[in-house]
C-alpha positions as MATLAB code, in Angstrom:
seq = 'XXXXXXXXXXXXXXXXXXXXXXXXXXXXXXXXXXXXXXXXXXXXXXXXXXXXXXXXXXXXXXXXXXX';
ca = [
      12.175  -11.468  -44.204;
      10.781  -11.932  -41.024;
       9.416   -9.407  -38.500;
      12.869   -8.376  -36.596;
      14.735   -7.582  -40.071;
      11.651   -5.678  -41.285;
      11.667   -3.616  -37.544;
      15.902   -3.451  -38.426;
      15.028   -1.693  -41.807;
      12.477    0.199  -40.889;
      14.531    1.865  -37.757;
      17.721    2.148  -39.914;
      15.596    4.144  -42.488;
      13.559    6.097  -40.088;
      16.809    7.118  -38.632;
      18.508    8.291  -41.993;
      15.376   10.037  -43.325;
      15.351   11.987  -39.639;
      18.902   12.859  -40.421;
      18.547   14.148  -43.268;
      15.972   16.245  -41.951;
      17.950   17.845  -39.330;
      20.813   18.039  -41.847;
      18.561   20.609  -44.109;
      17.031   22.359  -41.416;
      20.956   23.342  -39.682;
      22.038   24.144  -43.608;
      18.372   26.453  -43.938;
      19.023   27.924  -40.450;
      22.901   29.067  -41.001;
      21.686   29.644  -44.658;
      18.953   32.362  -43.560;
      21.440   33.299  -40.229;
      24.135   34.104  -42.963;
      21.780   36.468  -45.303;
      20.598   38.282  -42.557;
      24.214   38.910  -41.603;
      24.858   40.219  -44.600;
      21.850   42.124  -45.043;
      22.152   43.977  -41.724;
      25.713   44.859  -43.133;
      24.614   46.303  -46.491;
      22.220   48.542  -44.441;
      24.349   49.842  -42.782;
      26.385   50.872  -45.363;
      23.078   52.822  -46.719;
      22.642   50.077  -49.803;
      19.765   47.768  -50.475;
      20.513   43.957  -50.421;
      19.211   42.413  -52.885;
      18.769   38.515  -52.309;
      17.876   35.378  -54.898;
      16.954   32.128  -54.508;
      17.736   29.774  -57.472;
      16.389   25.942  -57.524;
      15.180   24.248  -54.881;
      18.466   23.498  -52.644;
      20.710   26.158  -50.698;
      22.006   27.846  -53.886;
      21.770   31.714  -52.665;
      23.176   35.033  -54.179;
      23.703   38.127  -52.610;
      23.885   41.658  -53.929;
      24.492   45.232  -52.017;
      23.242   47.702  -54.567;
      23.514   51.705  -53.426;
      26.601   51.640  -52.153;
];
């Protein structure tokens, strides 16, 4: 391999890796956006949200209890 290819890779692969990166911080952002939506909106129906966070990607659930 000589030292353009290697430059090719590296780019095409420091491009991906970036994109993934912005791809998990949108899905985090609307992720937390979302909760606190829905949070705000058990509130103000006088309840307590209750929130968990199970594994280590987006996989959320949401609970109003007091209402």
């Amino acid at each position: 391999m000589n030292n353009s290819v290697k430059k090719q890779v590296i780019l095409i692969l420091s491009s991906l890796a970036l994109m993934v990166v912005i791809g998990l911080s949108i899905d985090l952002y609307l992720t937390h956006k979302e909760i606190m939506e829905a949070s705000n909106a058990c509130y103000n129906l006088d309840g307590y949200p209750v929130v968990h966070k199970e594994g280590f990607i987006s996989n959320w659930s949401f609970t109003c209890n007091g209402i």
